[in-house]
C-alpha distance (Angstrom), angle and dihedral (degrees) to the residues before:
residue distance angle dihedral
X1 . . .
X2 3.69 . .
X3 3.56 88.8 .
X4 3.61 94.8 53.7
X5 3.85 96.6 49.2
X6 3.81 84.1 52.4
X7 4.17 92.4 54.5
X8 3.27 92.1 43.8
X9 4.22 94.9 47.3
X10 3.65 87.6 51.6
X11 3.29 107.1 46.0
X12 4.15 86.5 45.2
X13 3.79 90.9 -107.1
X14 3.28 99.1 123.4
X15 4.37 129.1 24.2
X16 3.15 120.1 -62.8
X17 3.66 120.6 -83.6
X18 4.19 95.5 -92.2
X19 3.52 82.4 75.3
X20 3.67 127.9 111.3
X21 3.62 109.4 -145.9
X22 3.58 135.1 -15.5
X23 3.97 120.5 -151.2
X24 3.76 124.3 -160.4
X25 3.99 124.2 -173.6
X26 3.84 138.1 -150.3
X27 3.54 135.1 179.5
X28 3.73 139.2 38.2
X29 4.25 146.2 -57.7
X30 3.41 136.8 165.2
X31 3.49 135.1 -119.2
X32 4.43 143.1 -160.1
X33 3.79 111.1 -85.8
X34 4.68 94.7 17.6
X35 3.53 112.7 114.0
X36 3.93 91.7 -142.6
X37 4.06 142.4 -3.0
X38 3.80 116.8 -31.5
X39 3.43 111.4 -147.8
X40 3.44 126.6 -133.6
X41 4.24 109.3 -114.7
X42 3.89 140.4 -178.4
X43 3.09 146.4 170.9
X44 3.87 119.9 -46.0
X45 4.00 93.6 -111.3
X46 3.69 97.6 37.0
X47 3.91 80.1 54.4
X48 3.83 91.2 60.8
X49 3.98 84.5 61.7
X50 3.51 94.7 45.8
X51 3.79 89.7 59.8
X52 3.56 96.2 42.1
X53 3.64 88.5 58.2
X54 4.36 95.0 44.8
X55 4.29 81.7 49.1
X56 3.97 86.8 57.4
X57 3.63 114.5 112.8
X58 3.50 95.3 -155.1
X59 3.98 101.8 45.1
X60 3.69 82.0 46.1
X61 3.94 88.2 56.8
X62 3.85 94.4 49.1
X63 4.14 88.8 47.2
X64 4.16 84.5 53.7
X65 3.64 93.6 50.0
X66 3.76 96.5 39.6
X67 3.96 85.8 57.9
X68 3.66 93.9 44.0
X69 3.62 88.9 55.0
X70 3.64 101.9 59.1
X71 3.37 88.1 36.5
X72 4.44 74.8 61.6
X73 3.90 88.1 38.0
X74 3.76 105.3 40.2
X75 3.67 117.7 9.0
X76 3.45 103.5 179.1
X77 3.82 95.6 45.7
X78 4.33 82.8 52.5
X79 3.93 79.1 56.9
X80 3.51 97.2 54.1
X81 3.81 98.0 41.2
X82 3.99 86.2 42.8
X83 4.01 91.9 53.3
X84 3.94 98.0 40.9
X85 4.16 88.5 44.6
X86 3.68 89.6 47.6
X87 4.05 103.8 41.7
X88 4.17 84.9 46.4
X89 3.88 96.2 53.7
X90 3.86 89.4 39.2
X91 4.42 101.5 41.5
X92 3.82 110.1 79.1
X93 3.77 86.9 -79.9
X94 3.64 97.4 81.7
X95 3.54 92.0 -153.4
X96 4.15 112.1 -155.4
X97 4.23 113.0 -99.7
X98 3.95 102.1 -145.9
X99 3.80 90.3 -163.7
X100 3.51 134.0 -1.9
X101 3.65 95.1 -137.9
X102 3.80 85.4 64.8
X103 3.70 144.3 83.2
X104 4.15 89.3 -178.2
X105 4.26 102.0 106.0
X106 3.68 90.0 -155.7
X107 4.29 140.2 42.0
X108 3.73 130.6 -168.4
X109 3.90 115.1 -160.6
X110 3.55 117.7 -167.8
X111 3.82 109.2 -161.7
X112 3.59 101.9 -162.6
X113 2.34 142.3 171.5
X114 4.03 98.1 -157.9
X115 3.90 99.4 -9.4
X116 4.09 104.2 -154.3
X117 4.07 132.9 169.8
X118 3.59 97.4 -156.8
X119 4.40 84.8 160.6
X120 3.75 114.8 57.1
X121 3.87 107.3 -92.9
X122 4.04 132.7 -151.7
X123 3.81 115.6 -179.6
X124 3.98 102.2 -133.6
X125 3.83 83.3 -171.2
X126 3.48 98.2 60.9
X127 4.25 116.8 77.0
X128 3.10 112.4 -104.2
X129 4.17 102.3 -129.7
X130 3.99 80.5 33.2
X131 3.95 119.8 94.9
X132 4.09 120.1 -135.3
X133 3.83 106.1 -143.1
X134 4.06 104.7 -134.1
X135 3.91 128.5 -160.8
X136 3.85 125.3 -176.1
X137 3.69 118.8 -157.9
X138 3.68 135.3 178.0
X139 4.06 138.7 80.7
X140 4.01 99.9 -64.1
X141 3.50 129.8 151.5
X142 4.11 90.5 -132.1
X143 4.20 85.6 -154.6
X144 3.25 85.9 70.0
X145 3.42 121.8 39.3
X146 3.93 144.7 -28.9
X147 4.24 80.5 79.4
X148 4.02 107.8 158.6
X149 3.87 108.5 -129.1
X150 3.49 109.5 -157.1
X151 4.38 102.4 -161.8
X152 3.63 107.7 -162.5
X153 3.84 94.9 44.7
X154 3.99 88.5 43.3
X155 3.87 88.5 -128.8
X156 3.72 128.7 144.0
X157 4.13 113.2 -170.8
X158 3.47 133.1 -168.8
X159 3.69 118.3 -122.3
X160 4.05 112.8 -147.5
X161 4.56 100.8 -163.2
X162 3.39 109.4 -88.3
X163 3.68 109.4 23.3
X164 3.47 120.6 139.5
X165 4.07 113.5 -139.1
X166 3.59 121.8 -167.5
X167 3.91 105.2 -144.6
X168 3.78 138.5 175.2
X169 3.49 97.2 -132.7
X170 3.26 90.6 162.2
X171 3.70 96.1 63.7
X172 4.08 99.1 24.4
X173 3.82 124.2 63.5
X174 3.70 109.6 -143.8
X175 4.20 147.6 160.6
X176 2.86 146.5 -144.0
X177 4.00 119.9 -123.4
X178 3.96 120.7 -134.5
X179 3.76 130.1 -98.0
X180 3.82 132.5 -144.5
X181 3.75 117.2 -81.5
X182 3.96 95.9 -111.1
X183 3.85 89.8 51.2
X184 4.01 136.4 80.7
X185 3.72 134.0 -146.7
X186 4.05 123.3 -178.1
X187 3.40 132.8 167.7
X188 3.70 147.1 -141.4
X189 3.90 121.3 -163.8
X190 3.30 132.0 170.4
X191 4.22 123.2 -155.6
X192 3.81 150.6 -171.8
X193 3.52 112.9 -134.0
X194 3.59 120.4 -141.0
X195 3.79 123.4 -94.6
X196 3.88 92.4 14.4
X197 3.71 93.9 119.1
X198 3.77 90.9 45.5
X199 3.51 92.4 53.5
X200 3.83 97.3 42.0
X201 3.93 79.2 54.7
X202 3.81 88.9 56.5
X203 3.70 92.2 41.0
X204 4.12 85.1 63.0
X205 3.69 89.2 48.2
X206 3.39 99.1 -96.9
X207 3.80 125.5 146.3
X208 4.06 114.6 -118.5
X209 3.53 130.2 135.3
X210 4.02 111.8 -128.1
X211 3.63 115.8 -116.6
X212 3.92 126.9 -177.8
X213 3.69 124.2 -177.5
X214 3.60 114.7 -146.6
């Protein structure tokens, strides 16, 4: 991932190098009034990062394990991501598979290089029943910094490098504490859009109405 962020810097991809993390985005959601998946889209070049980092062996690993363990965690939720995933990529809308490790439909990588929330955050792209599967990676002392501070539950969490959290982000506002200046912190999380199983539903020829909490 570090590698990436560095292509992309230099070849004026991405920010310039003042900036403190850089996210990119790949596969699909749904939303009110689309008669299917939307996919999630860039730019052309930013796209030639985004499929460097789906290629990786290693991100591909984490995505596999992150699956398995909700699959550990929350079996029926794995069955309803696995179903929706599945019945999108396999109806007539062909619906892109980021991994095939993975029943998650979409990924968010943040490149770094020192990934921080100082604002409250809520991911209006993850469901909000559903549970985004978050890794941290990087060389961070976890004592001091890169904590996870989740507001409403007045929590604050320390974060060892790759551990993989499974969050409502969707429900919970959280941050993401800073790290020392020598150090780096990325992430990879994986999501459930809202609406996705609704619309897969429709997609079958079901009859649901599309909701999508903001």
């Amino acid at each position: 991932m570090a590698e990436v962020r560095r292509h992309g810097i230099e070849t004026g991809v991405l920010s310039p190098p003042g900036r403190r993390d850089h996210v990119l985005s790949a596969g699909f959601s749904a939303r009110p009034g689309h008669n299917g998946p939307i996919k999630i889209t860039t730019t052309d070049l930013k796209q030639q990062l985004v499929d460097e980092l789906l290629k990786d062996v290693n991100i591909s690993r984490v995505a596999s394990f992150q699956s398995m363990k909700l699959n550990r965690f929350s079996p029926k939720m794995w069955d309803k991501y696995e179903y929706t995933t599945a019945r999108m990529n396999s109806t007539r809308w062909n619906a892109p598979i980021n991994f095939q490790g993975s029943t998650y439909p979409a990924v968010r990588f943040n490149v770094g290089p020192q990934t921080s929330t100082v604002q409250p955050y809520m991911d209006c792209q993850q469901e909000c029943r559903g549970l985004s599967a978050m890794t941290p990676i990087g060389n961070y002392n976890y004592k001091l910094g890169g904590h996870i501070v989740f507001y409403e539950l007045k929590l604050i969490v320390e974060v060892v490098p790759g551990t993989t959290l499974f969050v409502p982000t969707g429900l919970l506002s959280y941050g993401t504490m800073d790290i020392q200046e020598s150090e780096e912190r990325m992430t990879i999380t994986q999501c459930f859009g809202p609406g996705l199983a609704e619309t897969s539903s429709k997609v079958l020829g079901q009859l649901v109405v599309i909701l999508e909490i903001l």
